[in-house]
C-alpha positions as CSV (number, residue, x, y, z in Angstrom):
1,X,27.1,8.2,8.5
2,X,24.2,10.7,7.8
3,X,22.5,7.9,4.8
4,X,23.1,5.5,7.5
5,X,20.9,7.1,10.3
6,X,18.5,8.2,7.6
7,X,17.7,4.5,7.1
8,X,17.9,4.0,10.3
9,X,14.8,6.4,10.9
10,X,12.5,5.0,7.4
11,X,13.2,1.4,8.8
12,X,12.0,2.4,12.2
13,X,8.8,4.6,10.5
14,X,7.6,1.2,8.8
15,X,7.9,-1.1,11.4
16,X,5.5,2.0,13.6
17,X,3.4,1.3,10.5
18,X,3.8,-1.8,10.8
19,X,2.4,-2.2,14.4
20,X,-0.4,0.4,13.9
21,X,-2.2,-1.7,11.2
22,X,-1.9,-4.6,13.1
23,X,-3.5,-2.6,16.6
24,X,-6.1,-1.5,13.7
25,X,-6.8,-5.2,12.3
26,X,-7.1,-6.3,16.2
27,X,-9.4,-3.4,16.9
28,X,-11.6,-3.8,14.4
29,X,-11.5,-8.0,14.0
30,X,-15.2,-8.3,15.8
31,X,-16.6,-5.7,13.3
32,X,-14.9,-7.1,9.9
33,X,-14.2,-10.7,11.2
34,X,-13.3,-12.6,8.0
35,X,-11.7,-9.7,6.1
36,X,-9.5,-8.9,8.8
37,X,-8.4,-12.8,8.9
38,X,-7.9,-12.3,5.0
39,X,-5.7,-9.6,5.3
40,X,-3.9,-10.2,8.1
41,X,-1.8,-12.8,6.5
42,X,-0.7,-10.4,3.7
43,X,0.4,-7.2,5.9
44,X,2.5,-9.9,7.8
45,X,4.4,-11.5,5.1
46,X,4.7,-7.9,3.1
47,X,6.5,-7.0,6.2
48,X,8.7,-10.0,6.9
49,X,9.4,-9.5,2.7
50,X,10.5,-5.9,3.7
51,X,12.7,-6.4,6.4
């Protein structure tokens, strides 16, 4: 029960991660531009690979 919630909890901390890189790659897209569009693609699939 307790290992259960704990994963619970690191599962829901990555995906926050998750979301705050992307708010960061959309903030800062008009200043970077192409390396934003670079990366972009890599943070997604290392996600989708995580869940």
């Amino acid at each position: 029960m307790f290992s259960q919630k704990l994963s619970a909890v690191s599962g829901q901390q990555s995906a926050v991660s998750g979301q705050r890189s992307a708010y960061f790659l959309q903030k800062h897209q008009l200043r970077y531009g192409h390396a934003a569009r670079t990366v972009a693609p890599s943070v997604a699939h290392r996600l989708i690979a995580d869940s």
